[in-house]
C-alpha positions, 0 to 999 in steps of 0.5 A: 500500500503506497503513501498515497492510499494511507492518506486517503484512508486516514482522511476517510478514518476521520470522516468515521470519526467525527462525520454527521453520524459520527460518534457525538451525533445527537441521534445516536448514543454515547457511552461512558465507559468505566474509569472517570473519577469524577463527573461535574454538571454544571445546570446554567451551561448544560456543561458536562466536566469529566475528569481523570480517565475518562473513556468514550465507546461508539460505534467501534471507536474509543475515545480516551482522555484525561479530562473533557467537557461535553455541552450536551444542547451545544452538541461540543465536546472539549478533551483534554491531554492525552487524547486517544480515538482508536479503531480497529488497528488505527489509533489518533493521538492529540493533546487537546480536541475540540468538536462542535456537533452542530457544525460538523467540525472538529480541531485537533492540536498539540502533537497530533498522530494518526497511526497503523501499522505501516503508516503514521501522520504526525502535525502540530495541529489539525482540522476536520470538516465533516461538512466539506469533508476536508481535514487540513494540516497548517503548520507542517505536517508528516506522513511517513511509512513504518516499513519502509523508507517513504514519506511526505512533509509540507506546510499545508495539507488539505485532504478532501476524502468526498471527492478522492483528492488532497493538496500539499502545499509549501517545501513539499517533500516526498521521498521513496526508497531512493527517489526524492521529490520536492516542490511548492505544491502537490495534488493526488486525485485518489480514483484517477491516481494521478499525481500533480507538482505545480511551482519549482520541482526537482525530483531525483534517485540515484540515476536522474535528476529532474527540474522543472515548474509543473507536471503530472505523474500516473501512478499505475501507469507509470507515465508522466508530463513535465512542463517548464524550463525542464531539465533532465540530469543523468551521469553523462546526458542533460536533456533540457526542453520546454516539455518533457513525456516519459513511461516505464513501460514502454521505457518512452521518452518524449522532449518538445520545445528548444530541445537541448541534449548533451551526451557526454558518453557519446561526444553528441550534442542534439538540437531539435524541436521534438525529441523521441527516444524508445530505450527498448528498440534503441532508437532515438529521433529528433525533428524539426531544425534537428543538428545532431554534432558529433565531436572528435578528437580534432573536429565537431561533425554538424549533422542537420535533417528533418528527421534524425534517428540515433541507433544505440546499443544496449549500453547506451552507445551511439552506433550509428545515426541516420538522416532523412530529409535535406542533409546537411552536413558541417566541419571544418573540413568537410561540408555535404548535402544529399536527402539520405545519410548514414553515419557510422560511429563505429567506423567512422563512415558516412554514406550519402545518398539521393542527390549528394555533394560533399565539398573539401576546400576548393573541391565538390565531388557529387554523384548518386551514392557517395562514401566518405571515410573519415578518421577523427572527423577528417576526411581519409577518401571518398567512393563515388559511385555513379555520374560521378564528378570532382570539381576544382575551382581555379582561380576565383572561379575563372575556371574548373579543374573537372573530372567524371566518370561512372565512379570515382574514388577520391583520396584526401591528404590534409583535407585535400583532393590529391589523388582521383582515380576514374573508372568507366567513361572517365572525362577530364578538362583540364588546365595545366600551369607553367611554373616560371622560377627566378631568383626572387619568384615564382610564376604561374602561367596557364597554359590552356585547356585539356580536354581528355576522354578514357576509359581508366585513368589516375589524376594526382593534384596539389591544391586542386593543380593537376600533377599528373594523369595516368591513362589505362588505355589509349586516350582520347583527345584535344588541347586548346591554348587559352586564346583558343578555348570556346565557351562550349568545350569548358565544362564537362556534360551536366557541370554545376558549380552548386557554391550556394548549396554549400553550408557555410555556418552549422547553425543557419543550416536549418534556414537552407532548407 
């Protein structure tokens, strides 16, 4: 039986005590049992006096006391010291207490103590309202298990036993086991057994910390909302938002609203406007302006999409995350965009598909599938496959070192494209340089346009300079001085410089979209 029912309970043992029918009720009767050493009656009052002893019967309760004045025609009852109502296996405890039968109101105070066997509430004072049916504490009052480590502390405490509800209010305290919860105001509707914290809350255990300004918690079906400047602190995650849903069973977590996370464990900080996490399939999606930033040793990865799925293992680790949706990509090394992407964490491989460009320096290679290798966030080489191409911008945007072909793998020294090797339809244009070398200087001089087709070929670069080019078969083509190159022979089929597309800042990524 938990806390919760105990308070429901003694609020009813009160309603048996001292309600319209209760045990002062004019309609029915009282006994006096044996043991009062002296009866006084006073005429002019109608005022019972009873002293030493003095014990009550009525219907199942007993009342004992030390003295007490019963007013017969004013139906008020006044006990004295050591008072004691017991009932079955209940037992109320108070200095003094005060009935008026007409009103149905009783005040309990000085040391008040109802009692059972696996449950006790202690408050310095306590009134009851057989009318209303609301008992109400003032001046702190405690709840507190026999058997077990729970209990529950305020200022204030109303109990409405009619309708199924009671309130605590004022540096409210609840702790269970090893959960502890504080908060300005608490309210338990006992038939729908639902639990509500309203003012600043901060609920804890050995695992999490919760903050936040309002929730509720369903007591049998273990879920609950959180509301307000929310904030949830684990080991190695905080998770802060302006809402916040959450179930054991399913282990479901929900987050709306500036979703902040920030995993230490996996090196992840998440934005979003709606965070979901399934702990028993191991996935979490977050959507709505989501970056996910995935921090290496040496670089932060920032991965933006409409919907971003995070897969974990067992223990929590990040294995792989998945995007859906205008991908964007940025580090400071390495920018992409496509409408899929893969991200591997194991092996720190990233797959990008249906419409992918990534972008290194003054390079942009595209095609329909393109995989990224990367150690500590820096590109090691990339496999292109289909209508691929890598375009280097010379010059300012004068003019484009280009390659193409059905695939492409791409080698990458300090973030730079240094090696190409085509395979299939492989097409390049070309514009080599002249290097003019004098005591003080060095010159460079285009010196036109090479336009080569081949089957095979291995492109080395420095810088996006081509170096040299090795044919696998015989190759086929012609070469323009720059005074002699037409407009149409400077781009390979389908050239796109796509510079607008390219994210520049991993914040504003969203606003590309």
């Amino acid at each position: 039986m938990g806390i919760f029912h105990k308070i429901y309970l003694y609020a009813f043992i009160l309603s048996a005590f001292f309600f319209k029918e209760g045990i002062f009720a004019q309609s029915n009767v009282l006994e006096l049992l044996p043991g009062t050493e002296k009866v006084i009656f006073d005429q002019k009052t109608g005022q019972h006096r009873l002293i030493g002893t003095v014990n009550f019967t009525y219907q199942g309760n007993t009342m004992y006391c030390d003295s007490a004045h019963y007013y017969e025609k004013r139906k008020i009852v006044h006990a004295y010291g050591n008072v004691h109502i017991t009932k079955n296996e209940i037992n109320l405890y108070c200095d003094s207490l005060l009935y008026f039968g007409a009103t149905k109101f009783a005040k309990l105070w000085g040391h008040v103590r109802i009692r059972d066997k696996e449950y006790k509430l202690a408050t310095d004072s306590l009134d009851y309202d057989a009318k209303s049916g609301r008992a109400t504490f003032k001046n702190f009052g405690r709840i507190e298990s026999i058997v077990s480590n729970e209990f529950i502390t305020s200022k204030y405490g109303y109990f409405y036993p009619n309708i199924g509800s009671f309130f605590f209010s004022g540096k409210v305290k609840y702790q269970k086991e090893d959960l502890l919860m504080t908060t300005d105001t608490l309210q338990f509707a006992y038939e729908k057994q639902i639990t509500q914290f309203f003012g600043p809350t901060e609920i804890s255990n050995d695992s999490v910390t919760i903050q936040c300004e309002r929730g509720w918690y369903h007591v049998k079906k273990e879920e609950g909302n959180l509301f307000q400047h929310v904030k949830i602190i684990q080991k190695d995650k905080v998770v802060s938002c302006d809402t916040a849903y959450y179930a054991t069973k399913p282990p479901l977590f929900t987050a709306r609203g500036k979703v902040q996370v920030e995993d230490k464990q996996n090196k992840q900080h998440l934005i979003s406007d709606v965070f979901y996490s399934n702990k028993s399939t191991g996935k979490t999606y977050i959507t709505g302006r989501a970056i996910a930033v995935q921090r290496t040793e040496k670089d932060s990865i920032y991965l933006h999409a409409d919907t971003l799925t995070i897969l974990e293992d067992s223990l929590g680790q990040t294995i792989a995350m998945k995007g859906n949706k205008h991908i964007k990509i940025f580090s400071a090394t390495l920018q992409a965009i496509a409408d899929s992407a893969y991200y591997d964490n194991i092996n720190g491989q990233l797959t990008l598909a249906k419409s992918p460009m990534i972008w290194s320096k003054n390079a942009q290679l595209k095609g329909d599938t393109i995989i990224v290798f990367m150690k500590d966030s820096i590109i090691n080489k990339a496999l292109i496959i289909g209508k691929a191409s890598a375009i280097m911008e010379l010059d300012s945007g004068l003019f484009y070192n280009q390659l193409s072909g059905r695939k492409m793998i791409a080698w990458f020294e300090k973030n730079e494209l240094q090696r190409a090797d085509m395979n299939g339809n492989a097409w390049t244009i070309l514009y080599p340089i002249d290097e003019i070398k004098t005591d003080s200087t060095l010159t460079k001089k285009r010196l036109g346009l090479n336009r080569l087709y081949a089957s095979d070929l291995r492109v080395y670069l420095d810088s996006g300079e081509v170096r040299s080019i090795t044919y696998f078969d015989k190759p086929d083509g012609i070469f323009y001085p720059m005074n002699q190159i037409k407009e149409e022979e400077k781009f390979i089929v389908g050239f796109e410089w796509f510079v607008a597309k390219r994210p520049k800042d991993p914040y504003k990524m969203v606003e590309m979209d």
